[in-house]
C-alpha positions, 0 to 999 in steps of 0.5 A, a space after each residue: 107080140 112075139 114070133 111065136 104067137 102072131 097067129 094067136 093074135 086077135 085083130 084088135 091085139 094087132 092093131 094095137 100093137 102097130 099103133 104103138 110101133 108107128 111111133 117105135 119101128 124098131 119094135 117091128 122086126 124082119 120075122 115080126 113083119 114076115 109073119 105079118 104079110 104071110 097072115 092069110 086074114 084079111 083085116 091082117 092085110 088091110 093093118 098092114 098096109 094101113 101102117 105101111 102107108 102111114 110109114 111111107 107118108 111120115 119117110 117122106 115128110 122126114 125127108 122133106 123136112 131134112 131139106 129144109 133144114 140143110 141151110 140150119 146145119 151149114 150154118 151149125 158146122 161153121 160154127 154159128 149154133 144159134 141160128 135164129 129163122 125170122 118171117 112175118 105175116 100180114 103185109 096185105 090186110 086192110 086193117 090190123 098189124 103187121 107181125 113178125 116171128 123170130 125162132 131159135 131152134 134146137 139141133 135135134 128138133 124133129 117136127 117134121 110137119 113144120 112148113 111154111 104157114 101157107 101151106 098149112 091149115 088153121 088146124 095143124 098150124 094151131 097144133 104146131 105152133 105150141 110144140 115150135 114154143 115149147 121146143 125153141 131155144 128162143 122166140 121173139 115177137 115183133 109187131 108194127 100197128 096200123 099207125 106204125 105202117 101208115 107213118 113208114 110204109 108197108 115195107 119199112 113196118 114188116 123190117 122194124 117187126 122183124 128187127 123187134 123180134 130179133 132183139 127179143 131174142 135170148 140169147 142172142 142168135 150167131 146168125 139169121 136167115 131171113 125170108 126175102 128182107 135185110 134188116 139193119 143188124 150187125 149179126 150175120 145174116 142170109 136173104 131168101 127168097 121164099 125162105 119159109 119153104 126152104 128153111 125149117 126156122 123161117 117156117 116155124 117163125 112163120 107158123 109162130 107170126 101167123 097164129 099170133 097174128 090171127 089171135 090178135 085179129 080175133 080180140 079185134 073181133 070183139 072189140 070191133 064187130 062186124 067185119 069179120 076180122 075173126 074169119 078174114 084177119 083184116 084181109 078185103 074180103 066180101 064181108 069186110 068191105 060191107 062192114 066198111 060201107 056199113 059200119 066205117 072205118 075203125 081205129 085198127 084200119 090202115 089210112 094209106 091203103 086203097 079202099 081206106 084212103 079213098 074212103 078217107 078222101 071222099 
C-alpha cells in the first residue's frame, strides 16, 4: 500500500492490509494513516476506527502486562535471572487434587494476555497455556491427592505441591515469587498477596496449574460419572452433591472436608 495509491484501494485491499499491520504498526506510516482518515468512504471509516480500537485495546493490555512484570525485572537487575513464579489451584473442591505450577519465564516474554487464571476464560486459558509451555525456560508441576490432604490438611498439601513443582524445575531458578505461601526452601524467596495478579510468572503458573487441574478432573469424569467433575472440577455444586446422595462417595473424594466427613460419620 503506497502513498500514492491509497485511494485506488478497493475496501477489502484495505482491510487486509490493517490486518497484516495490526501485528506490524510500523508498516503504517504518518502519510499512510493521514490518507486514511482523510478517505471521505465510509467503510474506510468504519476499518479505520475498527483498527484503532483494537490498537488502543492491545496499548492497554501491554501496559497492564508491563505491571505485572515489574516484580520480574527487579528481581532480573539484581542479578537473579531465573525467577521462577509458583501458584496452585484447588484448595476448595470436594474431591480431586490439589495442583501446583512452578513457571520460569524468559526476558523477553511478551503474552500480554497472561493474567491471574481467575480472570480468564476456559477458552483463553486453554489457548494461553500451550504458549506459556512453549515459551517457559522451565516449568514444574506439583500434585498432593485427596489422601495426601486428608493425612496433612488443605494448607500443608497446597506448600508440599508447590515445593513438588519447584523441585521439577531445570534449572533451578535464583529466586521465587510465591502467591500468598512460604515453602521450605533455601532458594531466596518472596510472598504475595494475591500474586497471581501482580506477577506475570504467579499468573502464568497459575494458568499452566488450572488447565491441569481440570484435564486431570475431566479423566476423573470418566472414571467416575455422575458428578459432573468435567463441568464443576470437584467443586460442591448442585450436581455434585446429587451425585454423592445418589451414587456415594468415590475413591477421589476428600474425608476430612464437610459434606464428606458427615457422610462418613452417619
Amino acid at each position: 500500500m503506497s502513498n500514492e495509491n491509497n485511494k485506488k484501494k478497493n475496501i477489502v485491499q484495505i482491510k487486509t492490509f490493517l490486518k497484516k499491520s495490526e501485528n506490524h504498526p510500523e508498516t503504517l506510516t504518518p502519510e499512510i494513516m493521514d490518507e486514511l482518515r482523510n478517505d471521505e468512504r465510509q467503510g474506510v471509516r468504519q476499518l479505520l476506527k475498527s483498527f484503532e480500537n483494537k490498537q488502543a485495546k492491545q496499548a492497554k493490555k501491554k501496559a497492564s502486562f508491563e505491571k505485572r512484570l515489574l516484580l520480574e525485572k527487579e528481581a532480573w537487575q539484581n542479578g537473579n535471572n531465573l525467577v521462577a513464579g509458583i501458584d496452585e489451584v484447588g484448595r476448595g473442591p470436594l474431591a480431586g487434587p490439589v495442583v501446583a505450577a512452578a513457571v520460569i519465564l524468559p526476558h523477553d516474554f511478551a503474552l500480554y494476555e497472561v493474567n491471574d487464571s481467575k480472570q480468564l476464560s476456559i477458552k483463553k486459558r486453554a489457548q494461553l497455556a500451550p504458549l506459556i509451555k512453549e515459551q517457559a525456560l522451565s516449568i514444574g508441576i506439583g500434585v498432593a491427592d485427596n489422601q495426601k490432604i486428608d493425612e496433612i490438611n488443605i494448607y500443608e498439601a497446597a506448600r508440599f505441591a508447590m515445593e513438588q513443582a519447584v523441585l521439577q524445575l531445570d534449572p533451578q531458578p535464583d529466586q521465587l515469587l510465591i502467591d500468598a505461601m512460604v515453602l521450605h526452601t533455601k532458594i531466596p524467596q518472596r510472598k504475595l498477596i494475591k500474586g497471581d495478579a501482580r506477577s506475570a510468572s504467579i499468573a502464568a503458573a497459575s494458568i499452566v496449574a488450572k488447565v491441569t487441574r481440570d484435564q486431570l478432573m475431566t479423566e476423573y469424569a470418566q472414571l467416575y460419572p455422575g458428578y459432573g467433575f468435567e463441568k464443576n472440577a470437584g467443586y460442591g455444586t448442585k450436581q455434585h452433591l446429587a451425585g454423592l446422595k445418589k451414587y456415594g462417595i468415590t475413591p477421589i473424594h476428600r474425608q476430612t472436608f464437610e459434606p464428606i466427613k458427615s457422610k462418613l460419620i452417619k
